[in-house]
C-alpha positions, -999 to 999 in steps of 0.1 A, spaced: 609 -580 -365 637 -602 -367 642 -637 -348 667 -657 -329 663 -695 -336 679 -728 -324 672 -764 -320 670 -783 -292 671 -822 -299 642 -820 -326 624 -795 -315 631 -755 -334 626 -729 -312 622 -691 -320 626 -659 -299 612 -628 -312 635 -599 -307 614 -571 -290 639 -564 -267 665 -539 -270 692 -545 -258 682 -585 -259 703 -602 -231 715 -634 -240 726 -660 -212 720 -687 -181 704 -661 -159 663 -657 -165 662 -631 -143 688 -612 -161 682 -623 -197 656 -618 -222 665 -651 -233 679 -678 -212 688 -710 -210 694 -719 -178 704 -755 -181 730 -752 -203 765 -746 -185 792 -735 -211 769 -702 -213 776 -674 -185 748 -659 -166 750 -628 -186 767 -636 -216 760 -617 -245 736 -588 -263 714 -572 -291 712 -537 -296 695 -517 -320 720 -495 -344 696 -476 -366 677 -498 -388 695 -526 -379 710 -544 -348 740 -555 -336 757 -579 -310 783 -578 -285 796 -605 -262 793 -594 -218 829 -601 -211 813 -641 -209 838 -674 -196 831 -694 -232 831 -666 -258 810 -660 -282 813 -662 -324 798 -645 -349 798 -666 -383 826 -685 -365 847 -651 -359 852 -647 -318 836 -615 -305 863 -590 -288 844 -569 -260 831 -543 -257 829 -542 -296 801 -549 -315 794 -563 -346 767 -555 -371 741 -586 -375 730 -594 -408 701 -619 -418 713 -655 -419 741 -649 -393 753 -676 -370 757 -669 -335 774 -693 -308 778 -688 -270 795 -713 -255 776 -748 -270 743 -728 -278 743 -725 -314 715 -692 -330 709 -681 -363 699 -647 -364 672 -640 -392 659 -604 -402 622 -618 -402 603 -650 -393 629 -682 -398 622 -708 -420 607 -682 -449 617 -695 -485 606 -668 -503 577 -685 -522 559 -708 -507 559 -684 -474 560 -651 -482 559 -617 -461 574 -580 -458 578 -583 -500 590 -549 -514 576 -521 -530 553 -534 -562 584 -518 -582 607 -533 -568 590 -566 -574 582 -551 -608 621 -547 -617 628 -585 -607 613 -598 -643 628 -573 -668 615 -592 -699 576 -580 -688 557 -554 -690 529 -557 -664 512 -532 -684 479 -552 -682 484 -555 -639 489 -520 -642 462 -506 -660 441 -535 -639 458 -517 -604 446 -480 -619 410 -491 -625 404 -504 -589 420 -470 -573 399 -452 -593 370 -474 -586 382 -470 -550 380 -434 -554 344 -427 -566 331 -449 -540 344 -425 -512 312 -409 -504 299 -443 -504 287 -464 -474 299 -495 -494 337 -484 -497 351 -515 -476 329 -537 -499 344 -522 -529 378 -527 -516 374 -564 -508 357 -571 -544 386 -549 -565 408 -571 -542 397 -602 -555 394 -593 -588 431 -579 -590 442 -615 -575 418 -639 -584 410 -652 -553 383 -672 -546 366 -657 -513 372 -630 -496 370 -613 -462 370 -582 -452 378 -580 -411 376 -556 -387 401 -556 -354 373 -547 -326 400 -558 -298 432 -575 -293 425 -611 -305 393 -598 -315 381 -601 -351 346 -594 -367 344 -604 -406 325 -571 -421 322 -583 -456 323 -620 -472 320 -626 -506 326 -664 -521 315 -695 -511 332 -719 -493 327 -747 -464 298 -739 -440 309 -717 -411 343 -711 -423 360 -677 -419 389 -665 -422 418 -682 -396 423 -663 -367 461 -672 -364 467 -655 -397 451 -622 -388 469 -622 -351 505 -627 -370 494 -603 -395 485 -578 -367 511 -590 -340 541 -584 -364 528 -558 -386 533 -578 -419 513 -589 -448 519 -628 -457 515 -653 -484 513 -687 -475 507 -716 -504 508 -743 -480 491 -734 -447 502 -769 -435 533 -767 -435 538 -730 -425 562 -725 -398 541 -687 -386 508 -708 -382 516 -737 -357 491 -722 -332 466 -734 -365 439 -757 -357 432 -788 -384 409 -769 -405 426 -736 -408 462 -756 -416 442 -776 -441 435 -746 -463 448 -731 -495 464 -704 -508 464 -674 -488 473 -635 -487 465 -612 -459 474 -576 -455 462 -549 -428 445 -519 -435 462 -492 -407 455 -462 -397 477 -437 -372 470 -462 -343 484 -495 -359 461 -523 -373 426 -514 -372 417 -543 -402 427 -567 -428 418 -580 -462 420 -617 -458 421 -635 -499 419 -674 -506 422 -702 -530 405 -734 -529 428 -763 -513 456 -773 -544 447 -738 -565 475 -722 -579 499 -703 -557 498 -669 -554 528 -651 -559 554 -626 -542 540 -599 -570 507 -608 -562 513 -600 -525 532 -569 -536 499 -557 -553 478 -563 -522 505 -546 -502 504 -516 -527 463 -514 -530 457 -521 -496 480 -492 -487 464 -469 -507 430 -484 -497 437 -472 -461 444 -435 -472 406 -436 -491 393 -451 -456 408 -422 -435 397 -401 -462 363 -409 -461 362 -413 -427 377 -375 -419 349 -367 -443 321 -381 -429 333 -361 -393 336 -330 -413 298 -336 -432 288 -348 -396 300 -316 -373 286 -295 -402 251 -309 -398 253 -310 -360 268 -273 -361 236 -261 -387 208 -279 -364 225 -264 -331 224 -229 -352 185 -234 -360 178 -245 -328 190 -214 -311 180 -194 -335 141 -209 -329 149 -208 -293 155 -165 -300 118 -164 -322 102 -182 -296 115 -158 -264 107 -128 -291 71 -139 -293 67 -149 -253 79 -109 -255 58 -95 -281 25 -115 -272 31 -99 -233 38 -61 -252 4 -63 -278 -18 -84 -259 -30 -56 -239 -37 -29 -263 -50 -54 -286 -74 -62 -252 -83 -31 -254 -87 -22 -290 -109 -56 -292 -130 -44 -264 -135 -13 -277 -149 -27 -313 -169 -50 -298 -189 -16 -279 -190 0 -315 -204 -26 -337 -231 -31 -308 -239 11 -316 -234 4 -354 -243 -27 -364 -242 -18 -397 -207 -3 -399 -186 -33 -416 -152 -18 -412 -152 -25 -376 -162 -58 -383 -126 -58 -406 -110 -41 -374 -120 -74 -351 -108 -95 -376 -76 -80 -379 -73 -80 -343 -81 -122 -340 -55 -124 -368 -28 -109 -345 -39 -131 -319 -33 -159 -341 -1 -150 -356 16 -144 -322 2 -175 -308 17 -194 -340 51 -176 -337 56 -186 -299 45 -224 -312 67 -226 -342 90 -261 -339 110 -251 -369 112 -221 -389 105 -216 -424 108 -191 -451 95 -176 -478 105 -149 -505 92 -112 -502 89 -89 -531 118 -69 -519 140 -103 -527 144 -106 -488 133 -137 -467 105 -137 -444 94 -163 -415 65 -183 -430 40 -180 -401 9 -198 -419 
């Protein structure tokens, strides 16, 4: 996101270019950014404008003019903006800055490059160690996919690759909102990670470094005890809505700096850290729906044994009255007759097995001698 910045008296001020196009001028009700005080700028008096990935400025036909890098602006052209370009309309004096102004490129870090970029910027090294280091915690990542302990993983392999001293591991439950899932390493009683860090994090899409949270310009909002902390890296963990968390690293107060290649490393795991998430998350719905899909099947398919039974228990019951009734007269006239003793007993079983089938909560099997499956009824 890049930045207009100026001073007035003492006192930097910063405007975060959102806008597009970005009015510049006296008006407030016509600018995005006004300053309505100061006469030698017209009401409207100049623009931003997006020009694919960059932007550019023209100057509104304005009384005083406006200079780019001391250069006066002829309208309605526009000029391509590059970071670091001066801007003045009238007496108000800008810088224009690609990202957050006052970043030195060490000591406050964000929006480094790709880790092989970074890589490519120390020729005489290897970084076959980091490397193989960066391999090992994917693949560590990896395996724990199926795993209810993935974010915990993530946060330890995190700490491991950069030697931090604690960790966090936070989840964005709404805007401004943040709920530490994991914590590992000690530190002051209470402490968490600083809430301004994770709401620049999240409100410009960036991961940062900062060696000196006391003196970082991005963290002003800070209170005492978050500006009095050590090294830090944060990066956010996004899926296809934006931010959804953040892995949140520190070193004590005075530890050694972490580095642009160490933030390029976080950048680089975390990114690939988010793909395992959604990976394991799609899988888990997938796992889910299949189990929900099997126990809907069973269901209706105990649902059709248990109307089959209501039926078949209505169809036999009678005959089987009758048959019953009709034993019961015989072994009164032969007593001695034991197969219609087997007969009633047969008949009760029937009884029983249709009385089971209509109460059956669940329905298991067994193997026949055929190979087939049949409904285990006792």
């Amino acid at each position: 996101m890049p930045y207009l910045s100026w001073m007035e008296g003492n006192q930097p001020f910063r405007h975060a270019v959102v806008e597009d196009p970005c009015v510049l001028g006296r008006d407030p009700m016509a600018c995005a950014l006004a300053r309505p005080a100061l006469d030698t700028v017209s009401p409207v008096h100049a623009a931003l404008s997006r020009a694919g990935d960059g932007w550019q400025v023209k100057d509104l036909g304005s009384a005083g003019g406006t200079t780019l890098n001391g250069i006066p602006l002829k309208p309605p052209s526009s000029q391509p903006l590059r970071d670091g370009d001066e801007l003045v309309l009238g007496t108000w004096r800008l810088t224009f800055t690609a990202g957050f102004p006052g970043l030195d490129g060490t000591t406050f870090v964000e929006r480094v490059g790709d880790l092989f970029d970074e890589l490519r910027a120390h020729p005489g090294r290897t970084f076959l160690a980091e490397l193989r280091q960066l391999y090992a915690a994917t693949e560590r990542l990896l395996g724990e996919v199926d795993s209810g302990a993935l974010e915990r993983v993530m946060l330890e392999e995190c700490l491991r690759l950069l030697a931090g001293d604690r960790g966090f591991f936070v989840r964005r439950q709404e805007p401004g909102t943040w709920h530490s899932i994991h914590q590992l390493g000690a530190g002051p009683e209470g402490t968490g990670p600083a809430q301004v860090v994770l709401d620049y994090v999240a409100r410009e899409q960036t991961a940062i470094l900062s060696n000196h949270p006391g003196a970082d310009p991005r963290l002003e909002a800070a209170s005492p005890l978050e500006r009095g902390r050590g090294p830090l890296l944060c990066a956010a963990l996004a899926d296809a809505g934006g931010m959804e968390a953040a892995i949140y690293l520190e070193r004590e107060s005075g530890g050694q700096p972490f580095s642009r290649l160490d933030l390029a490393t976080l950048q680089a795991y975390v990114r690939r850290g988010s793909l395992v998430l959604r990976q394991a998350r799609l899988g888990r719905a997938l796992r889910q729906a299949d189990q929900q899909r099997v126990e809907a099947l069973a269901t209706e398919r105990l649902e059709s044994l248990r109307q089959l039974a209501g039926t078949l228990k209505h169809e036999i019951n009678n005959p089987l009255a009758v048959i019953s009734m009709q034993v019961e007269m015989l072994q009164r006239k032969y007593p001695e007759e034991a197969k219609l003793a087997k007969i009633g007993e047969m008949a009760d079983r029937i009884k029983v097995l249709l009385q089971g089938l209509q109460q059956m909560r669940e329905t298991p099997t067994e193997g026949y001698a055929d190979g087939s499956s049949i409904l285990k009824l006792e």
